[in-house]
C-alpha positions in Angstrom: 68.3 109.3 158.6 70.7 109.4 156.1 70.7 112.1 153.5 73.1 113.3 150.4 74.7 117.2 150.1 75.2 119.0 147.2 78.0 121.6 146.7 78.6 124.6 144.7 81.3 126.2 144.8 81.3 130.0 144.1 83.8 132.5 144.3 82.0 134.0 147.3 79.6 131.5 148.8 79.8 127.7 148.5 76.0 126.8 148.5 75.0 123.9 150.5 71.7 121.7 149.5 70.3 118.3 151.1 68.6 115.8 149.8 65.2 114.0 152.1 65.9 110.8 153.6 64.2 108.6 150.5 67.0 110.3 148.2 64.3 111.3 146.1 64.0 116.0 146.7 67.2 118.2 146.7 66.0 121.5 149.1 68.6 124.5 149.5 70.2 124.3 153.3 72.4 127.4 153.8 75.5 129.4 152.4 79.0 129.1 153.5 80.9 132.7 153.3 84.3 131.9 151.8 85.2 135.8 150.5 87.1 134.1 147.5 89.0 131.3 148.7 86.6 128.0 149.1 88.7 126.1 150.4 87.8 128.2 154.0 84.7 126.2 153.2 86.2 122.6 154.1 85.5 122.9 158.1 82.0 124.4 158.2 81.2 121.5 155.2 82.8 118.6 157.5 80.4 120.1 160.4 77.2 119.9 157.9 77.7 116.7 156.7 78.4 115.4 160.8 75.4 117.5 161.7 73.1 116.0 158.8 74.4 112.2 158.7 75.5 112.8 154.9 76.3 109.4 153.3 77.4 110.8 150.1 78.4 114.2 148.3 77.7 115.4 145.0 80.4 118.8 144.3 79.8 120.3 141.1 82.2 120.1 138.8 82.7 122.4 136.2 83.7 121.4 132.8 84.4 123.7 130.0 81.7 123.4 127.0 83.7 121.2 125.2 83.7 119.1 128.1 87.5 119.2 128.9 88.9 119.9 132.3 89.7 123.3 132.7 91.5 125.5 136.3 87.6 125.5 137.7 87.3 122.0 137.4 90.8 121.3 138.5 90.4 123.3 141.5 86.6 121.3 142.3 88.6 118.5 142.1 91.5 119.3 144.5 88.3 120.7 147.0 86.8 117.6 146.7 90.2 115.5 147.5 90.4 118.2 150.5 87.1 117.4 151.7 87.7 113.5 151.4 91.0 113.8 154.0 89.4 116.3 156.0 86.2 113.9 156.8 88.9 111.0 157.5 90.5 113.3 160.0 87.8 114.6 161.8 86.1 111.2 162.6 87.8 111.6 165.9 86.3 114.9 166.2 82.5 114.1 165.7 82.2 110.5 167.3 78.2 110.8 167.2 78.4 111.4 164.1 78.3 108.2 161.1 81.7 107.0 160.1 82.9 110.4 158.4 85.4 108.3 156.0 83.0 106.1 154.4 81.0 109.1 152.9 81.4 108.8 149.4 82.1 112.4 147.3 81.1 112.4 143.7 82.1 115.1 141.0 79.0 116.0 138.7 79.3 117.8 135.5 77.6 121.0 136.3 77.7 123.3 133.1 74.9 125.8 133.0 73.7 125.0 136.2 74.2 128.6 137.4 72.2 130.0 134.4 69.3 127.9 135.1 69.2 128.4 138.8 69.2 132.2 137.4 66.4 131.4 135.4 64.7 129.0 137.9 64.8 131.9 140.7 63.1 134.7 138.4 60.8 132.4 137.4 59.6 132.1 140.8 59.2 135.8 141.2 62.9 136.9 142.8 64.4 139.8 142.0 67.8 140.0 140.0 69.5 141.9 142.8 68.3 138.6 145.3 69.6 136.0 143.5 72.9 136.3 144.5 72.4 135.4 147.9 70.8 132.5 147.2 71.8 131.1 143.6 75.0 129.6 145.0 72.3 127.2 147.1 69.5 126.5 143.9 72.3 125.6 141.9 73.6 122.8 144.6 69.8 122.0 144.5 70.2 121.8 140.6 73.7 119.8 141.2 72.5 117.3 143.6 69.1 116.5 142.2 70.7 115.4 138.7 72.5 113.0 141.0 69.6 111.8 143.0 67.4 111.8 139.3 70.3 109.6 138.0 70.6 107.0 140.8 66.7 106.6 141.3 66.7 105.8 136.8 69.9 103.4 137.0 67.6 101.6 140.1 64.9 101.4 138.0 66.5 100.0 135.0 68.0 97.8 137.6 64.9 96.3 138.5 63.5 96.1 134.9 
């Protein structure tokens, strides 16, 4: 079944989520270990979205406040180019796999999205010391279900 991955991009982890098949749940799926260089990330993510028949990919995208583009979000969006060649080169690579070059990869605005998966992961009773191993992954949760929430409102108002 196909499913969509969302990406955050951290300094020292690039957290992975996936959505279920019916596009309707983001749920965390792992860390990649990038020790401050994410674009180390590219080949594991390629493998993920092989493995998990990803059809599209939501990378967060990290405007300033003010909304303007600023090295963070320049940088997400020369990861997400990456990402895009990579997948057309390793078609060859995974031929089970779906055809790698048709997934679509979608920048989303992701200010604050670290804060609230912060918030979102004391809340449910972590400690401050444990988030950082997993806040990279709740805020690709956070990332990716804003994209899922979007498409299922523009598919209602569609069938309005």
């Amino acid at each position: 079944m196909p499913a969509w991955m969302g990406v955050d991009l951290g300094n020292a982890r690039v957290g992975i989520s996936l959505s279920d098949p019916e596009l309707s749940v983001a749920t965390p799926l792992c860390n990649v270990s990038v020790w401050s260089d994410y674009f180390e990330a590219l080949d594991d993510v390629v493998d993920l979205i092989a493995e998990h028949a990803v059809t599209h990919v939501v990378v967060g995208y990290p405007l300033n406040m003010d909304g303007s583009e600023g090295k963070a979000a320049k940088k997400a969006r020369r990861w997400s180019s990456q990402l895009g060649k990579r997948l057309r080169q390793a078609e060859n690579d995974h031929p089970d796999s779906a055809e790698l070059n048709a997934v679509d990869i979608e920048l989303k605005d992701e200010r604050l999205t670290t804060v609230s998966a912060h918030r979102q992961l004391s809340e449910a009773g972590r400690g401050s010391k444990k988030h950082r191993q997993v806040v990279d992954q709740q805020s690709a949760v956070l990332i990716l279900q804003s994209a899922l929430d979007q498409t299922a409102h523009q598919r209602e108002e569609g069938d309005a």
